[in-house]
C-alpha positions, -999 to +999 in steps of 0.1 A: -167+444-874-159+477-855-119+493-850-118+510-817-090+533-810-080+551-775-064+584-781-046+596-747-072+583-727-074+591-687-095+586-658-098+603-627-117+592-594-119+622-576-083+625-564-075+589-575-059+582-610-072+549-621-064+552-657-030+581-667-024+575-702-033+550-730-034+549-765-047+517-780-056+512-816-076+478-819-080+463-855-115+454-869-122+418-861-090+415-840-097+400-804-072+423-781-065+410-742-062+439-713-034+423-696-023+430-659-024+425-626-055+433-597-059+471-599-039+482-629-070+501-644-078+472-675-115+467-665-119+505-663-107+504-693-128+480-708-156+499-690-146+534-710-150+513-736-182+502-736-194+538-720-204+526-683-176+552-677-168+587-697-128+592-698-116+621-680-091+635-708-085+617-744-108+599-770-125+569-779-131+561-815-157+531-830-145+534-868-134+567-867-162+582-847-153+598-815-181+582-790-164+590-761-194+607-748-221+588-764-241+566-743-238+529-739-270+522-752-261+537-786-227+519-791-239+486-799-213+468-777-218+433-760-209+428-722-201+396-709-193+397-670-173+376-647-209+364-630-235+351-656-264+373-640-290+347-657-322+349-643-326+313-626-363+316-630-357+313-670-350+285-693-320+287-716-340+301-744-357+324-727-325+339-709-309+344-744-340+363-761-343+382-732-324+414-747-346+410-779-374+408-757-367+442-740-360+461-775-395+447-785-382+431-814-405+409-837-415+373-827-402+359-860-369+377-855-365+370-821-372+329-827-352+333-855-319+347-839-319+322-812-320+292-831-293+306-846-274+313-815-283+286-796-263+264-828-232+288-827-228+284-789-240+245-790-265+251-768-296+235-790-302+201-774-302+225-737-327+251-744-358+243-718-331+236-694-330+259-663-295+275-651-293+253-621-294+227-643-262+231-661-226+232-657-204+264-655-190+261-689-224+258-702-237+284-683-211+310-694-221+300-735-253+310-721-245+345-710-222+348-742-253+337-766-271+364-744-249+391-756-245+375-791-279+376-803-276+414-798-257+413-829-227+441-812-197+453-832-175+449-804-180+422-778-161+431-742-155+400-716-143+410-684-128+379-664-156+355-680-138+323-670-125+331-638-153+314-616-144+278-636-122+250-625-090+246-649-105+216-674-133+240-678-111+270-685-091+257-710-124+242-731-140+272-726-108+296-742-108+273-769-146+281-775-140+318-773-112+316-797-131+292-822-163+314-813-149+347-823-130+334-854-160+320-866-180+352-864-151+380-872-166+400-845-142+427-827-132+416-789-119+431-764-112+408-733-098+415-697-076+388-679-052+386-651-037+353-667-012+353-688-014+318-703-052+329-715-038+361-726-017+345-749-039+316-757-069+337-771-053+370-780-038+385-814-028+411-796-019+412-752-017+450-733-001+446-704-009+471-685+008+486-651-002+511-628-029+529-653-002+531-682+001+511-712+033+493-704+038+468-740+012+461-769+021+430-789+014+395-800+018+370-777+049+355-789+065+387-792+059+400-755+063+368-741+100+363-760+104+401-762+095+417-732+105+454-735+111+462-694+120+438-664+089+443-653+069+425-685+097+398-687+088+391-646+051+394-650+052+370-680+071+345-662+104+343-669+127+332-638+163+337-657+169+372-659+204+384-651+222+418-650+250+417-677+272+441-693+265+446-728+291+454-757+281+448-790+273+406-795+284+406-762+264+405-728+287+394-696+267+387-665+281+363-635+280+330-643+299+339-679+299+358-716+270+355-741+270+355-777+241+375-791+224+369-819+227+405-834+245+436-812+225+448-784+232+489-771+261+487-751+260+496-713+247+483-687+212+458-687+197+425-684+199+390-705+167+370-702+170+331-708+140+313-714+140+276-697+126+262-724+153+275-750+179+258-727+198+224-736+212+208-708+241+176-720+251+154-690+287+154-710+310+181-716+301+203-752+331+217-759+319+227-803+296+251-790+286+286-781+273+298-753+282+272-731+283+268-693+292+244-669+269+241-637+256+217-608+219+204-605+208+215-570+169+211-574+139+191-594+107+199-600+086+178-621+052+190-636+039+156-656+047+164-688+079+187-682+108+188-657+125+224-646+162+215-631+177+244-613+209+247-619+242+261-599+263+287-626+290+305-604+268+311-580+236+318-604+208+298-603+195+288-639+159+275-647+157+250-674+129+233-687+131+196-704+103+173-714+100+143-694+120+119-713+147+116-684+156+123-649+190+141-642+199+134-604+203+162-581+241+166-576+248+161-612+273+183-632+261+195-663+268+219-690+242+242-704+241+256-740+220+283-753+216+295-791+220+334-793+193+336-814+171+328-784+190+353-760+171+390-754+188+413-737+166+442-719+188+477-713+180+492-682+168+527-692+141+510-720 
């Protein structure tokens, strides 16, 4: 198990600044998700990283050592890419102790490690099959094995499940996550999606633009975003401007109680949909509450989002589908203020 730590890292593309400023400290054994949209510099990142590029200003530390100049053969990292690469000419086995192969490692070593690997990724009763011959998800545990039997201290995945349908991806993050728990081995892995993000990672960097715009655990960035921009990015649809005094935060459709005092001045209040009850009779015994119209319904299988009219403001809630509110419908809205946030403008 490696740390890796990025000290005021940049990187510069002639006159094009992909990367202006991170610092990232990544705990041994910790699996960390580069966060952001198309463009925003997180598989450059990853590729300073794993040395396939050499940062332009700053430092990159395995355990204390500055390798920020040592080549990637002599880091010990893992790659696994968006495309599998596996030779199609090859059997399972054979693609998996091909990197042993190449480093002229001993027979009994080499037969050794993949029987081993081939039982972490469940790959056993496969082995003489050909790539052709299996399914995506099976594929990719065949490019990860590939990388595993390496033995790296840090193991980098850029995108490795974007080329599967959505069943696929969601067994396959599991597999990751139980994967990489199992072994203890530090991971670094670069995703657009936020719901993988926050599924696999103990730690998400969102980042924006080439900066490092909020490092935190899921729950934390996706209840806590620290800017407009994160809270938008990670979804959330109610976010209001409001006038913050102390316990206070006024917007349109009414006053908010907070939870604790907020910096007064002007800012935003950010609602989850989910952390919204919505009573088809008046709640007059409790905070925070407000009286709208039901003007649209979506329904998504196993939850319902209502849009409702506040004063002119639409709010998003999210219900489980237990019932179906009609369109039309007045209803009042209450929200506990321990599951407001308010975001100032200038953070």
């Amino acid at each position: 198990m490696t740390a890796v730590q990025l000290k005021g890292v940049r990187k510069d593309f002639g006159n094009f600044t992909a990367i202006s400023h991170i610092d990232l400290d990544i705990k041994s054994g910790e699996l960390v998700a580069l966060l952001g949209p198309s463009g925003c510099g997180k598989t450059t990142t990853l590729r300073m990283i794993a040395g396939l590029e050499v940062p332009s200003a700053g430092q990159i530390f395995f355990d204390g050592d500055d390798v920020s100049e040592v080549a990637v053969q002599k880091r010990n990292v893992g790659m696994v890419f968006q495309r599998y690469a596996l030779f199609p000419h090859m059997t399972v086995e054979k693609n998996v102790m091909f990197g042993l192969k190449v480093r002229g490692t001993d027979k009994a070593e080499v037969d050794a490690r993949l029987t081993e690997i081939l039982d972490v990724v469940q790959l056993q009763q496969f082995r003489h099959r050909f790539p052709a011959q299996l399914s995506g998800g099976q594929m990719q545990r065949v490019a990860i094995a590939r990388t595993l039997i390496t033995n790296p201290s840090v193991l980098m995945m850029d995108e490795p499940l974007a080329n599967l349908d959505t069943k696929l991806r969601g067994e396959m993050r599991r597999f990751i996550r139980e994967l990489q728990q199992r072994l203890g081995i530090t991971t670094i892995f670069v995703t657009h999606d936020q719901i993988e993000a926050m599924e696999l990672a103990d730690r998400v960097a969102v980042i924006f633009g080439g900066n490092l715009a909020q490092y935190d655990a899921p729950d934390a960035l996706y209840k806590r975003p620290n800017s407009i921009e994160i809270a938008d990015f990670m979804g959330a649809t109610n976010v209001f401007e409001a006038r913050i005094t102390g316990t206070a935060a006024t917007a349109a459709f009414g006053t908010l109680t907070l939870d604790s005092a907020a910096k007064d001045g002007l800012g935003h209040v950010m609602l989850r949909g989910e952390a919204i009850d919505l009573h088809l009779q008046e709640v007059t015994d409790t905070e925070n509450t407000i009286r709208g119209k039901v003007t649209a319904r979506e329904f998504f299988g196993a939850n319902i989002t209502y849009s409702v009219d506040c004063g002119g403001e639409t709010i998003q809630v999210i219900e489980q589908s237990r019932r179906m509110v009609d369109i039309g419908q007045h209803v009042w809205l209450t929200i506990p203020p321990h599951r407001i946030w308010t975001i100032q403008d200038n953070s």
